[in-house]
Backbone as JSON, one array per atom type, in Angstrom:
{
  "sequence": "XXXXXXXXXXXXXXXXXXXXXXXXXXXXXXXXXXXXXXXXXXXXXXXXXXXXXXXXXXXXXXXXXXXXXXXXXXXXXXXXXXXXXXXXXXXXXXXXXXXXXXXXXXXXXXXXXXXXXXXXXXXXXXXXXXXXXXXXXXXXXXXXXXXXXXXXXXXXXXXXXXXX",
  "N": [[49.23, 114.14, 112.72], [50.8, 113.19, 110.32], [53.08, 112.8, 110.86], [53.71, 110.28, 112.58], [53.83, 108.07, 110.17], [56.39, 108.73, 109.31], [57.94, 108.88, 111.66], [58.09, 106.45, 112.0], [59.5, 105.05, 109.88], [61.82, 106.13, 109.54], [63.0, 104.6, 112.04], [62.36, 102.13, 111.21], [64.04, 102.2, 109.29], [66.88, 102.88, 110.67], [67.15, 100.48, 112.29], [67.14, 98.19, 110.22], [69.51, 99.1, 109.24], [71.46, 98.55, 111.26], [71.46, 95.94, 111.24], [72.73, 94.83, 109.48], [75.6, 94.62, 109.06], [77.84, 96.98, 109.22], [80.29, 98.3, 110.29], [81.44, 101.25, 112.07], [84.41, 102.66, 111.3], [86.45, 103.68, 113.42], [85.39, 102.74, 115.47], [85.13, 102.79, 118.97], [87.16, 103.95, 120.03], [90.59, 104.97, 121.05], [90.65, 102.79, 122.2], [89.77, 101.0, 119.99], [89.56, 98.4, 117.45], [90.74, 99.61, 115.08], [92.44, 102.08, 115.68], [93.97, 100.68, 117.24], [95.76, 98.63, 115.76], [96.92, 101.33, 113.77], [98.5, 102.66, 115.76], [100.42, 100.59, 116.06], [101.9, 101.01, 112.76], [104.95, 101.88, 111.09], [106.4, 105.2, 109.87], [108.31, 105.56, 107.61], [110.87, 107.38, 106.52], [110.57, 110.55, 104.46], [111.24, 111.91, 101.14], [112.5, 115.02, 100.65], [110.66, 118.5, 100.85], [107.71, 118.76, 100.74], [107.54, 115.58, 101.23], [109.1, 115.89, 104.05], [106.8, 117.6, 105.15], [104.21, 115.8, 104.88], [105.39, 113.23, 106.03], [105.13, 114.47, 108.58], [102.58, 115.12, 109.45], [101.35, 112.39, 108.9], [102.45, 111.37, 111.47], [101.39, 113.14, 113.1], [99.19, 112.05, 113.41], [98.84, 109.45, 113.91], [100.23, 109.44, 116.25], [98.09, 110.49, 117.59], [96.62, 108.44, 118.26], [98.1, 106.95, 120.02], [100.78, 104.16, 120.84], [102.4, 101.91, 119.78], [104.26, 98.61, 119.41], [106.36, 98.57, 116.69], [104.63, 97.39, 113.97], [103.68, 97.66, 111.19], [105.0, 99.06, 108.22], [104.91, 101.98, 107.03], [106.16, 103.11, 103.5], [106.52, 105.82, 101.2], [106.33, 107.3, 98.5], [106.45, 110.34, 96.96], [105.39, 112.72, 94.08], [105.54, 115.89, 93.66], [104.22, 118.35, 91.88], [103.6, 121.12, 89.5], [101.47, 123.1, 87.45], [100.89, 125.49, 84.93], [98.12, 127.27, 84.44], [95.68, 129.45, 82.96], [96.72, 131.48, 81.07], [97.71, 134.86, 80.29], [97.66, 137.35, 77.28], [100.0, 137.84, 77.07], [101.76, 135.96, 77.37], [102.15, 135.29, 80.02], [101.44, 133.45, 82.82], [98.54, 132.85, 85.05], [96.91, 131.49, 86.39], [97.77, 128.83, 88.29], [97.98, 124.83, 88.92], [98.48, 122.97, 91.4], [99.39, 119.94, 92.09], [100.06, 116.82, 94.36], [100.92, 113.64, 94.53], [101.16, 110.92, 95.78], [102.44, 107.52, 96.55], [102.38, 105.13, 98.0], [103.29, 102.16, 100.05], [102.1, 99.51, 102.33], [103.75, 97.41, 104.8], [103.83, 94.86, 105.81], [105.71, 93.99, 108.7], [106.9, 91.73, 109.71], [106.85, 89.59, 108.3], [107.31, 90.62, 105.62], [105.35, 91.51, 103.7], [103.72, 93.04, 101.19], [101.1, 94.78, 102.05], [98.92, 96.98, 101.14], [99.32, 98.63, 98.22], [99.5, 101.42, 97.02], [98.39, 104.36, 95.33], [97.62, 107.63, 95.98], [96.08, 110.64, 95.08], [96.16, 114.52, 95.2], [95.35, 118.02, 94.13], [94.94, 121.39, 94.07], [93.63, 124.96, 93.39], [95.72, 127.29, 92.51], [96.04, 131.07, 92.63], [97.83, 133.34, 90.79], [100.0, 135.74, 91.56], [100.64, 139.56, 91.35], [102.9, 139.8, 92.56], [105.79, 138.27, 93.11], [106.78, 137.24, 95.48], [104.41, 136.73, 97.19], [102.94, 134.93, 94.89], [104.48, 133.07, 95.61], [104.4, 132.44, 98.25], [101.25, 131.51, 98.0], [101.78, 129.18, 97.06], [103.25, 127.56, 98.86], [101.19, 127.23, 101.12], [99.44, 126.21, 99.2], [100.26, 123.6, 99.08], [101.24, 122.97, 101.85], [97.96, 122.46, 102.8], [97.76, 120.29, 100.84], [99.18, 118.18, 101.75], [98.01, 117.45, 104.17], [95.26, 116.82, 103.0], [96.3, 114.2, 101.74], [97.29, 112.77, 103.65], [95.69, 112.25, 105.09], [93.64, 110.54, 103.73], [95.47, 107.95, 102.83], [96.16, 107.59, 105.44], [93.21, 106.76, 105.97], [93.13, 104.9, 103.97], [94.87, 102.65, 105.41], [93.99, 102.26, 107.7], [91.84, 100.92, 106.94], [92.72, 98.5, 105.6], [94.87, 96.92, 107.37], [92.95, 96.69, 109.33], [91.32, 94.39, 108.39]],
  "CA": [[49.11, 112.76, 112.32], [51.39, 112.79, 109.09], [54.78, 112.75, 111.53], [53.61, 109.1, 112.84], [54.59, 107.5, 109.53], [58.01, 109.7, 109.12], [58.61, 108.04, 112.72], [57.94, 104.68, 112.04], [59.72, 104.25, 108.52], [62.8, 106.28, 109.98], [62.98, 103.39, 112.7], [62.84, 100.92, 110.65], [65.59, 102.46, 108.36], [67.62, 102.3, 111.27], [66.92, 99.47, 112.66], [67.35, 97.29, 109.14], [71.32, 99.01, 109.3], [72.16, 97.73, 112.13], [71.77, 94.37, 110.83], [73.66, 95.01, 107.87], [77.35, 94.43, 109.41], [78.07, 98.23, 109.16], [80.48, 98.73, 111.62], [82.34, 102.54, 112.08], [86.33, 102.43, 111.3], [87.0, 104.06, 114.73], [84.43, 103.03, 116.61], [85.55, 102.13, 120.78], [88.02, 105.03, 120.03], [91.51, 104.42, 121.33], [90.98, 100.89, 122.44], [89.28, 100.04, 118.75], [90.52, 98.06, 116.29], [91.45, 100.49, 114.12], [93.56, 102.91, 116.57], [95.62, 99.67, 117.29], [96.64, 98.43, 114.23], [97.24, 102.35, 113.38], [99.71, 102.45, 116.48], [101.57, 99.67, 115.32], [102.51, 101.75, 112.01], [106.13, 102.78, 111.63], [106.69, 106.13, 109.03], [109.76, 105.85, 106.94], [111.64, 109.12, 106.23], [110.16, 110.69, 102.85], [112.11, 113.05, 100.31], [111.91, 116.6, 100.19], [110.22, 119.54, 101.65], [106.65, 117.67, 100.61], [107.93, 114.85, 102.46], [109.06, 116.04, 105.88], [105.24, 117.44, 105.76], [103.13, 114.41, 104.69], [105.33, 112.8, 107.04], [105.16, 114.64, 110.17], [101.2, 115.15, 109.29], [101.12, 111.21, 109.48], [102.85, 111.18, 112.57], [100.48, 113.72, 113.87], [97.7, 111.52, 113.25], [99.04, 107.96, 114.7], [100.74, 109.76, 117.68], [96.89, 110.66, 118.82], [95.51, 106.88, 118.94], [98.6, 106.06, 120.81], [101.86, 103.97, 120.44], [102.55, 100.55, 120.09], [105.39, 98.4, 119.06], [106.13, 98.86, 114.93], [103.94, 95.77, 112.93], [103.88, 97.41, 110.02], [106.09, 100.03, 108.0], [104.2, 103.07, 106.12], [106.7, 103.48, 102.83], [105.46, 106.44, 100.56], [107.34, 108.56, 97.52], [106.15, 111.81, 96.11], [104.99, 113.51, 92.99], [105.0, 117.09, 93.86], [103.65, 119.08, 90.32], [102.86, 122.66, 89.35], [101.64, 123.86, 86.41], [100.55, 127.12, 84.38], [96.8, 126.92, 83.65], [95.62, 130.57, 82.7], [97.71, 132.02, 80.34], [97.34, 135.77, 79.28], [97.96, 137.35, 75.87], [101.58, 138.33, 76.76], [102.37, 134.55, 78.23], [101.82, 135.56, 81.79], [100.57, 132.56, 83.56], [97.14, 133.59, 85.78], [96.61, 130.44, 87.75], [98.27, 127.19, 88.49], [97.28, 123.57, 89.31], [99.72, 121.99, 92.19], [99.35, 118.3, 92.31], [100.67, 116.08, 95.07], [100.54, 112.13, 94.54], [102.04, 109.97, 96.73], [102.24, 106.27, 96.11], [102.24, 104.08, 99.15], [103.4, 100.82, 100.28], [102.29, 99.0, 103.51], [104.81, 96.18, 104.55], [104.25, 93.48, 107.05], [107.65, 93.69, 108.83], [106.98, 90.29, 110.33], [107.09, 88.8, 106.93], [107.77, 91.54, 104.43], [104.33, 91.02, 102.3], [103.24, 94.39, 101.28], [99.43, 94.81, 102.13], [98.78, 97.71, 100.35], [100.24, 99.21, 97.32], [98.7, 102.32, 95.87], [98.15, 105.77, 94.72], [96.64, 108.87, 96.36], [96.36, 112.09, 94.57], [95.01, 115.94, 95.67], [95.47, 119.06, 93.67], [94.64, 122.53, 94.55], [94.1, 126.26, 92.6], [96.79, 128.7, 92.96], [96.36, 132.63, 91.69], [99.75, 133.76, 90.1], [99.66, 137.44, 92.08], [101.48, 140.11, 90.28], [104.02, 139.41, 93.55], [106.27, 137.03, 92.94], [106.33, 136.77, 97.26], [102.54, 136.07, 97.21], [102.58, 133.57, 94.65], [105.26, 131.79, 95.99], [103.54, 131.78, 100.0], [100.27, 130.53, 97.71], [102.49, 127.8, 96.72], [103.59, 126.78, 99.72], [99.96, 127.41, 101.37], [98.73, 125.11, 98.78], [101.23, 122.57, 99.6], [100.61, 122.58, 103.73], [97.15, 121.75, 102.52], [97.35, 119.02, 100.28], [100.3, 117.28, 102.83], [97.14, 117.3, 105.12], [94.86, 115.91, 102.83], [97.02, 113.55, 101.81], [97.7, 112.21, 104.99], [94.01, 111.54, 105.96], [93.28, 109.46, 102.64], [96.61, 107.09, 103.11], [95.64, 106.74, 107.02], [92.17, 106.02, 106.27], [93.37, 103.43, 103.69], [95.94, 102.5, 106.06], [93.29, 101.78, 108.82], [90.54, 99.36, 106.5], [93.55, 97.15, 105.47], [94.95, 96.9, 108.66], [91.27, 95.97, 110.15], [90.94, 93.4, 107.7]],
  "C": [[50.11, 112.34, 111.25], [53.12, 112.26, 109.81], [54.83, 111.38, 111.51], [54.6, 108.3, 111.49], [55.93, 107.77, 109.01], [58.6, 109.07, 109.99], [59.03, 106.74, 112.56], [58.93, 104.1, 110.8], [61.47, 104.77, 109.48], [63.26, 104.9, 111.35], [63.23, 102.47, 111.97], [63.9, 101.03, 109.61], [66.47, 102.05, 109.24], [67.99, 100.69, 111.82], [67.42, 98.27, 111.22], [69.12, 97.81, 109.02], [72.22, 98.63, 110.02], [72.42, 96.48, 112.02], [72.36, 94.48, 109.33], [75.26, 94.75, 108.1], [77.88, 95.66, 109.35], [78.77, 98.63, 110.31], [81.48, 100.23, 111.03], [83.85, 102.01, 112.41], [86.68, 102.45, 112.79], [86.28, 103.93, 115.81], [85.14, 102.82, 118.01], [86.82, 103.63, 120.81], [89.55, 104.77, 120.06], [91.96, 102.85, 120.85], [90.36, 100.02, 121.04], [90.25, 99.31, 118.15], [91.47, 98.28, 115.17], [92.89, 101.21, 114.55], [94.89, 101.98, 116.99], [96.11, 99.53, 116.78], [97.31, 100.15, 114.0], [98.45, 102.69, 114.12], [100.61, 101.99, 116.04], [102.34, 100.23, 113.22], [104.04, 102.71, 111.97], [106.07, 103.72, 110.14], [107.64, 105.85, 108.64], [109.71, 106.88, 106.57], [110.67, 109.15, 104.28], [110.89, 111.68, 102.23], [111.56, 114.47, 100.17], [111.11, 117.53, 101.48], [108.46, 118.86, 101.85], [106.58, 116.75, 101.39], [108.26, 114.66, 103.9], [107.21, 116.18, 106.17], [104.09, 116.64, 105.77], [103.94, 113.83, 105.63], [105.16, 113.02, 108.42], [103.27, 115.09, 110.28], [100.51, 113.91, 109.65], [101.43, 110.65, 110.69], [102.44, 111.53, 113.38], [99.56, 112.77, 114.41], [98.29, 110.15, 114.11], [99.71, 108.74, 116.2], [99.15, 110.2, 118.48], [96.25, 109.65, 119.07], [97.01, 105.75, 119.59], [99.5, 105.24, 119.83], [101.98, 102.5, 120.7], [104.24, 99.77, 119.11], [105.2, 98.26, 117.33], [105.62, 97.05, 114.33], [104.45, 96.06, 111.64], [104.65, 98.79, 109.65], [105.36, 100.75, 106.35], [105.88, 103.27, 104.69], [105.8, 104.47, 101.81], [106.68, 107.3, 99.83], [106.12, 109.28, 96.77], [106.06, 111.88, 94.81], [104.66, 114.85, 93.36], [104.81, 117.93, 92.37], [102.91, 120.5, 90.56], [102.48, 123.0, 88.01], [100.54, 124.69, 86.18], [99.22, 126.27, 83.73], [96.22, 128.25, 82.34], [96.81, 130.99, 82.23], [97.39, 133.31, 79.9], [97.84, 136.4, 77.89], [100.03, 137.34, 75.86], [102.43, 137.06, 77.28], [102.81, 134.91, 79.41], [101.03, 134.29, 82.22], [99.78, 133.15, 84.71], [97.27, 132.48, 86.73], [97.58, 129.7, 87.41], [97.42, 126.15, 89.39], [98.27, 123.06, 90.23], [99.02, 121.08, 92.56], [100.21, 117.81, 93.17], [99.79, 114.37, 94.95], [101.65, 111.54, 94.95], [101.29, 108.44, 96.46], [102.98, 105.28, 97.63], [102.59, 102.73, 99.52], [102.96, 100.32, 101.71], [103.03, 97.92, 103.75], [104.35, 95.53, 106.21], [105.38, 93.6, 107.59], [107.69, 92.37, 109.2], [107.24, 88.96, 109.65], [107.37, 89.1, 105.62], [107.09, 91.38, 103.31], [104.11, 92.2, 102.6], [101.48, 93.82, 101.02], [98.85, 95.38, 101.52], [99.97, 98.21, 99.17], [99.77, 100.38, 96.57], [99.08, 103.13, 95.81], [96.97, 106.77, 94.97], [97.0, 109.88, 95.82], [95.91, 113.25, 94.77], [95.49, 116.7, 94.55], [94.6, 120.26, 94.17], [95.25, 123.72, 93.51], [94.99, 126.53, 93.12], [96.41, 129.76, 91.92], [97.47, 132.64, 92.08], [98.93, 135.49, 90.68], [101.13, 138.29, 91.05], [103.24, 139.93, 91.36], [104.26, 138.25, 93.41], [106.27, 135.98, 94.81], [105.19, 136.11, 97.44], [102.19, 135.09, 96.69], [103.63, 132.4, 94.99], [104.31, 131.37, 97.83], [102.42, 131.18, 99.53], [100.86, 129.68, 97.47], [102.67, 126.75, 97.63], [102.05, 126.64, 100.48], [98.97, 126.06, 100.98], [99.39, 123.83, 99.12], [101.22, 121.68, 101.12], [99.02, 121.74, 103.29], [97.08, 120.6, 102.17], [98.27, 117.75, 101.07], [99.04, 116.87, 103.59], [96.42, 116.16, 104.55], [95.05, 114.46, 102.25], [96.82, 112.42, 102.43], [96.61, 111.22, 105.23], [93.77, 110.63, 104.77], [94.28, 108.08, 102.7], [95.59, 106.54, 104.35], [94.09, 106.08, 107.01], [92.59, 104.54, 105.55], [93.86, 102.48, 104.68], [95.02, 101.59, 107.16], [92.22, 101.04, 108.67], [91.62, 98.18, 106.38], [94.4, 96.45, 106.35], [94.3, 96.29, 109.89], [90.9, 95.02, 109.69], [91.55, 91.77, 108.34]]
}
């Protein structure tokens, strides 16, 4: 007997969100609203080793909802950052902090009003190995990563202001 009211309130939770205007970014998939506008996104070239991979990470991502003619024009510059956290007695650095912030522009090409203008930032540990090899592949390691997440924070922005 105790389930009944667990049923009934869950129902009406739902039920009261649906009327709330709550719609999902990607909903219809492809053919949504979102995936279109996202099409219509052109990448400009970005600087650096950082840059080829946040850009070809963003290119990943709009080349799977499909291709349309360029609306608008993704501009984005770098902040790639490392530094020594852990320090031991003999000034050996132990860890590091690598920061990537990328600062964003969206541009109308049709009229050259930028839509967006911001600032996304990740960071990620690194252990300092007593191999200088090791902590340099964590370097780069951490780097592939944060290009990724990156990517997905931009494109989601990328795909509310866009929908708007």
């Amino acid at each position: 007997m105790p389930r009944r009211p667990l049923n009934v309130a869950a129902l009406a939770l739902i039920l009261a969100l649906t009327g709330c205007g709550l719609r999902p970014i990607y909903s219809n998939g492809a053919r949504g609203e979102a995936a279109q506008s996202l099409a219509a996104v052109q990448v400009e070239p970005v600087e650096g080793k950082a840059g080829w991979l946040l850009g070809n990470a963003i290119k990943d991502r709009l080349a799977a909802v499909g291709q349309a003619s360029p609306r608008y024009s993704l501009r984005i510059r770098l902040d790639d950052h490392i530094e020594g956290l852990g320090v031991r007695a003999d000034d050996s650095v132990t860890r590091e902090r690598r920061t990537l912030r990328a600062r964003f522009q969206l541009v109308d090409m049709s009229n050259d009003k930028t839509l967006i203008d911001e600032t996304t930032a990740w960071d990620a540990g690194i252990d300092v190995a007593s191999s200088e090899y090791a902590t340099v592949a964590a370097e780069n390691s951490a780097l592939e990563r944060l290009t990724q997440i990156v990517a997905d924070r931009i494109l989601a922005r990328v795909a509310v202001a866009t929908r708007q």
